[in-house]
C-alpha positions, -999 to 999 in steps of 0.1 A, spaced: 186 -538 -345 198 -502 -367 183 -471 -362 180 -451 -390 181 -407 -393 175 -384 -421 163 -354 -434 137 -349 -460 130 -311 -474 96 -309 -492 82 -279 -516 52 -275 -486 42 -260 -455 48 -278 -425 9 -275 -421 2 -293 -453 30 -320 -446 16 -330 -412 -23 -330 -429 -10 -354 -455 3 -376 -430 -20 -377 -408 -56 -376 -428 -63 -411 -441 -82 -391 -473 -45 -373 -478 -27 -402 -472 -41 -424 -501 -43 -391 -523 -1 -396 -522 -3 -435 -515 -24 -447 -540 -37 -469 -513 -65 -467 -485 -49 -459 -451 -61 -461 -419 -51 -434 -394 -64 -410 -367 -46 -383 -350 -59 -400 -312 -31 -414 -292 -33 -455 -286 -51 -458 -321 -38 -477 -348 -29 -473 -384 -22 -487 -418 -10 -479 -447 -1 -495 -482 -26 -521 -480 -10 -535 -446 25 -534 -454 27 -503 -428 11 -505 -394 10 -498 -357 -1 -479 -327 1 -440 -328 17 -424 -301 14 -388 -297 6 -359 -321 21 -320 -321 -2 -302 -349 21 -291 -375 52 -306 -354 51 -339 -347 47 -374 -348 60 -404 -330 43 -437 -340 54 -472 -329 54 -491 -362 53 -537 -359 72 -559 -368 65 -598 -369 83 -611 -338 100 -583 -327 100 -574 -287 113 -539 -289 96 -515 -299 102 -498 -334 96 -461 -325 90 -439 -355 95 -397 -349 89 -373 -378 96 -336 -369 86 -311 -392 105 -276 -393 101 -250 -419 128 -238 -446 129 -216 -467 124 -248 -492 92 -254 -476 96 -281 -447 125 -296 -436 116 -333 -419 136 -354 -398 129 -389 -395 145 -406 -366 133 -451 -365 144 -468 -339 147 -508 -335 147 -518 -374 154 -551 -375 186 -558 -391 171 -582 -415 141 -558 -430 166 -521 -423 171 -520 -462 138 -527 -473 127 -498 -446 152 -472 -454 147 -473 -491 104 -473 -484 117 -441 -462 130 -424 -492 114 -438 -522 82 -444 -513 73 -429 -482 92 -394 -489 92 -398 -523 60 -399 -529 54 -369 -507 77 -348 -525 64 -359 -562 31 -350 -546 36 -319 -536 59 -310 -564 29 -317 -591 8 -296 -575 
């Protein structure tokens, strides 16, 4: 098990980075994909047709959010934390994952930055 830290600066407000994240009409806007997600603690989500899911965990508008994400036959859980802080960029994030399972932690760091991240950025950038 690796945990995994970074931070993410994006050309938005910390408002519109939490919405995107958070609104399952947002999410695919960015994705590409329907997603499955609810700001209501205990619920669970989806994203990229499956690839992505788990239970959320608790929400901070604008500030926050801690999701557990699965992983096929894993006992501990995979905690997910996003903090959003604003820059003078826009929105600093910091992504903190807990409990990656050695065998899928490159697969999940590079979906961190290139897909996940990235496409948050290319969104907001074409805007």
């Amino acid at each position: 098990m690796k945990d995994f830290k970074k931070y993410y600066s994006i050309p938005a407000t910390p408002d519109e980075i939490y919405m995107a994240l958070t609104n399952p009409i947002t999410i695919e806007l960015w994705t590409g994909e329907v997603a499955e997600m609810s700001t209501e603690p205990g619920s669970e989500f989806s994203m990229w047709d499956g690839s992505i899911s788990g239970k959320n965990i608790e929400f901070e508008a604008g500030k926050k959010i801690v999701q557990q994400w699965y992983f096929d036959g894993q006992s501990d859980n995979s905690i997910v934390t996003i903090k959003l802080h604003e820059d003078k960029q826009g929105t600093s994030a910091e992504l903190r994952h807990t409990n990656i399972p050695d065998a899928d932690f490159d697969d999940i760091t590079d979906g961190w930055t290139n897909a996940y991240f990235g496409g948050l950025i290319d969104f907001f950038e074409g805007e």
